[in-house]
C-alpha positions as a Markdown table, in Angstrom:
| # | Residue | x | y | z |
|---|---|---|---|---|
| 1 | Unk | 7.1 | 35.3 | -24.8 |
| 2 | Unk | 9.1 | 32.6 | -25.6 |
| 3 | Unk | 11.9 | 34.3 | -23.2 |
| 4 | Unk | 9.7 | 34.6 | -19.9 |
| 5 | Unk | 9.3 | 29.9 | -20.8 |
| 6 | Unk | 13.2 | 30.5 | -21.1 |
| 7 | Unk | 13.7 | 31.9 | -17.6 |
| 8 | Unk | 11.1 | 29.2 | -16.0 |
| 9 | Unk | 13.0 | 26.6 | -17.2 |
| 10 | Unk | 15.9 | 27.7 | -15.8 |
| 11 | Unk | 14.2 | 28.4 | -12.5 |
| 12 | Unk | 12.5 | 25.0 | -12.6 |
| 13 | Unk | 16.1 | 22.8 | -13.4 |
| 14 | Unk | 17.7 | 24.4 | -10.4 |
| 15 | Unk | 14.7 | 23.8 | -8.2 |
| 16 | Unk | 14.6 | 20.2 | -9.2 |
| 17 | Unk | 18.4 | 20.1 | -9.1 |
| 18 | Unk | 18.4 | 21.8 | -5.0 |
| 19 | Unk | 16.0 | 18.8 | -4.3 |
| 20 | Unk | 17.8 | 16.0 | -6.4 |
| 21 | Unk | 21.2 | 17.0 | -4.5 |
| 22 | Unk | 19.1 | 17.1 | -1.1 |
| 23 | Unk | 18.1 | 13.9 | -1.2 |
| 24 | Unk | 22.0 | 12.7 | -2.7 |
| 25 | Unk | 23.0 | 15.1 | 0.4 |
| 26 | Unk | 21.0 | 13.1 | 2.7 |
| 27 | Unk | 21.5 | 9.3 | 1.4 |
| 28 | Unk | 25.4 | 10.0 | 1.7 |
| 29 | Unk | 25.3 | 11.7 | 5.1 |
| 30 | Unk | 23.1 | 8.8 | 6.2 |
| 31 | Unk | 26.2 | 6.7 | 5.9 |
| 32 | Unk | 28.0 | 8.0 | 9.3 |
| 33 | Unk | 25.2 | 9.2 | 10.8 |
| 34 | Unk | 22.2 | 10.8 | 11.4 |
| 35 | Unk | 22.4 | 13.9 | 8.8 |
| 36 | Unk | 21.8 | 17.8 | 10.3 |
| 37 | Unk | 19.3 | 18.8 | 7.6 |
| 38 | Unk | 19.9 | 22.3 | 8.0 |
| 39 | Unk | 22.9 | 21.8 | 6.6 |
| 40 | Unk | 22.1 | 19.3 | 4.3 |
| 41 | Unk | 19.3 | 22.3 | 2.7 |
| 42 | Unk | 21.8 | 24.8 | 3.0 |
| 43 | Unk | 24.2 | 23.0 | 0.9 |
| 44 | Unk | 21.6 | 21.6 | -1.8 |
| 45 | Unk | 20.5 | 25.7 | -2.0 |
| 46 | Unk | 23.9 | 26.8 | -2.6 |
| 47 | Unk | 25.2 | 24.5 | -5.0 |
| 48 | Unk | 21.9 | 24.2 | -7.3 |
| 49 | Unk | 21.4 | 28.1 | -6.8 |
| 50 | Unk | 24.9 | 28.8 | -7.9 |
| 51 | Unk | 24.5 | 26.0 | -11.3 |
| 52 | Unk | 21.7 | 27.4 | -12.1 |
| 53 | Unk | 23.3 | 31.6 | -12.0 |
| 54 | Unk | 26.1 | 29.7 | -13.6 |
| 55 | Unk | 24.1 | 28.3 | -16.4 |
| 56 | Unk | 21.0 | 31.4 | -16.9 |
| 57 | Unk | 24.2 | 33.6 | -17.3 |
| 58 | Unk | 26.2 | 31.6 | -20.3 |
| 59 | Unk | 25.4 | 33.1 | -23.5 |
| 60 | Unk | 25.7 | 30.0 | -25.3 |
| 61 | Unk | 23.2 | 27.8 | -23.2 |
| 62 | Unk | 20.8 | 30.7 | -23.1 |
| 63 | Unk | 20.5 | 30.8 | -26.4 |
| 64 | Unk | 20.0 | 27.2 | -26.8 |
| 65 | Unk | 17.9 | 27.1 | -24.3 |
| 66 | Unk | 15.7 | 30.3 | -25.7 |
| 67 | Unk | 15.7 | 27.8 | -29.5 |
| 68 | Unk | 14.4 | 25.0 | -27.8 |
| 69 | Unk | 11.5 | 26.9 | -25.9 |
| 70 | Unk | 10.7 | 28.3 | -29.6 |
| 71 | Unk | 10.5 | 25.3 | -31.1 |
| 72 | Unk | 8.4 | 23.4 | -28.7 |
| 73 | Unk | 5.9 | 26.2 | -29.2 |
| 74 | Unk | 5.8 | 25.2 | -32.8 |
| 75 | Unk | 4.7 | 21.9 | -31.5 |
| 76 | Unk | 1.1 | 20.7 | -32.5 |
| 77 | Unk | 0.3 | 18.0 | -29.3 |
| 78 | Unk | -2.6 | 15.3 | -30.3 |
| 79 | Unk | -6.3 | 15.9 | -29.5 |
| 80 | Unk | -7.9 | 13.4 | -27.1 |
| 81 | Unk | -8.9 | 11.4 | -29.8 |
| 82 | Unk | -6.2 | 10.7 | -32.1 |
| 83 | Unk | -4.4 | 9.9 | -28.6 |
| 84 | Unk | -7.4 | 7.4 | -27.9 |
| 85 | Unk | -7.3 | 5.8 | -31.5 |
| 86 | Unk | -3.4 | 5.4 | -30.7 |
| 87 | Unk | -4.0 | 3.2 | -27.8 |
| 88 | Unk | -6.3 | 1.4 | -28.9 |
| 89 | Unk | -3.9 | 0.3 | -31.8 |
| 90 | Unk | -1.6 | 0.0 | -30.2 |
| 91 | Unk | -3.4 | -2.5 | -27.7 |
| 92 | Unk | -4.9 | -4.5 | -30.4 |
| 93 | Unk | -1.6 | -5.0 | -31.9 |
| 94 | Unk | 0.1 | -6.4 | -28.9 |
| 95 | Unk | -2.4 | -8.6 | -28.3 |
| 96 | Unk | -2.4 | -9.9 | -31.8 |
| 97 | Unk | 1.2 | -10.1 | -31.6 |
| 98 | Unk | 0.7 | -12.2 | -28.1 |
| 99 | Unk | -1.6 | -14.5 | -29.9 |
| 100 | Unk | 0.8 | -15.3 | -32.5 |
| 101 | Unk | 3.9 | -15.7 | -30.5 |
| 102 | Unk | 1.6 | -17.3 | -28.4 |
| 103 | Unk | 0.7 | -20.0 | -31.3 |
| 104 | Unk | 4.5 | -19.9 | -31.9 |
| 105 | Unk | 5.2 | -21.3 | -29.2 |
| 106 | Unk | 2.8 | -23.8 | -28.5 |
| 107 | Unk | 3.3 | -25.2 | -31.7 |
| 108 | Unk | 6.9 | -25.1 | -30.9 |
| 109 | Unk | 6.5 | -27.2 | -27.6 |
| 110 | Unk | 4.4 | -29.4 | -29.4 |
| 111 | Unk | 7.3 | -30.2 | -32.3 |
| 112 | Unk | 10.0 | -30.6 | -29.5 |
| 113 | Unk | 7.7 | -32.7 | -27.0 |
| 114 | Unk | 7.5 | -35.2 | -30.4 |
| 115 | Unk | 11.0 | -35.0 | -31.1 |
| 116 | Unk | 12.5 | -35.7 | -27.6 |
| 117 | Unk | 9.7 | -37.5 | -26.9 |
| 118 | Unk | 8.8 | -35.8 | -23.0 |
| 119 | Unk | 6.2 | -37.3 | -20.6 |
């Protein structure tokens, strides 16, 4: 099971890799001129499809690869609550923490305005 995520991710980094070096493809071309995007496609194709043989094929990174796909399965993700409850901590906090430094620095101004004595 874990294998078949394996494989996807592999499929998935040189798709997003073909497009990443499309667009890099393009933006340099750009420079001189208007780019052919045939050959612009072409190129992206070739170099992410041959990274990605490259890369499904070493042993090594495979492997790795396969261990990380195993242990993400092992993950248990947060329900929609608990993920709720989060947010809304975290949301209180930072606006208790605004108040404060808020306070902070009012009081702050206040002590300075009486030292230097500003109109």
């Amino acid at each position: 099971m874990e294998r078949k995520w394996t494989h996807m991710m592999f499929a998935v980094a040189g798709v997003l890799a073909a497009w990443i070096l499309y667009l890099a493809g393009d933006w340099i071309w750009g420079f001189w001129g208007r780019p052919d995007s045939r050959v612009v496609t072409t190129g992206a194709l070739l170099m992410a499809g041959t990274a990605a043989v490259i890369a499904w094929r070493n042993q090594q990174l495979f492997t790795l690869a396969s261990e990380v796909t195993t242990e993400l399965s092992k993950v248990t993700w947060p329900t929609r609550q608990e993920t709720f409850h989060a947010t809304v901590v975290v949301i209180v906090t930072t606006v208790i923490a605004a108040a404060l430094l808020g306070i902070f620095d009012g009081t702050w101004a206040w002590v300075t305005g009486q030292i230097f004595k500003v109109h």
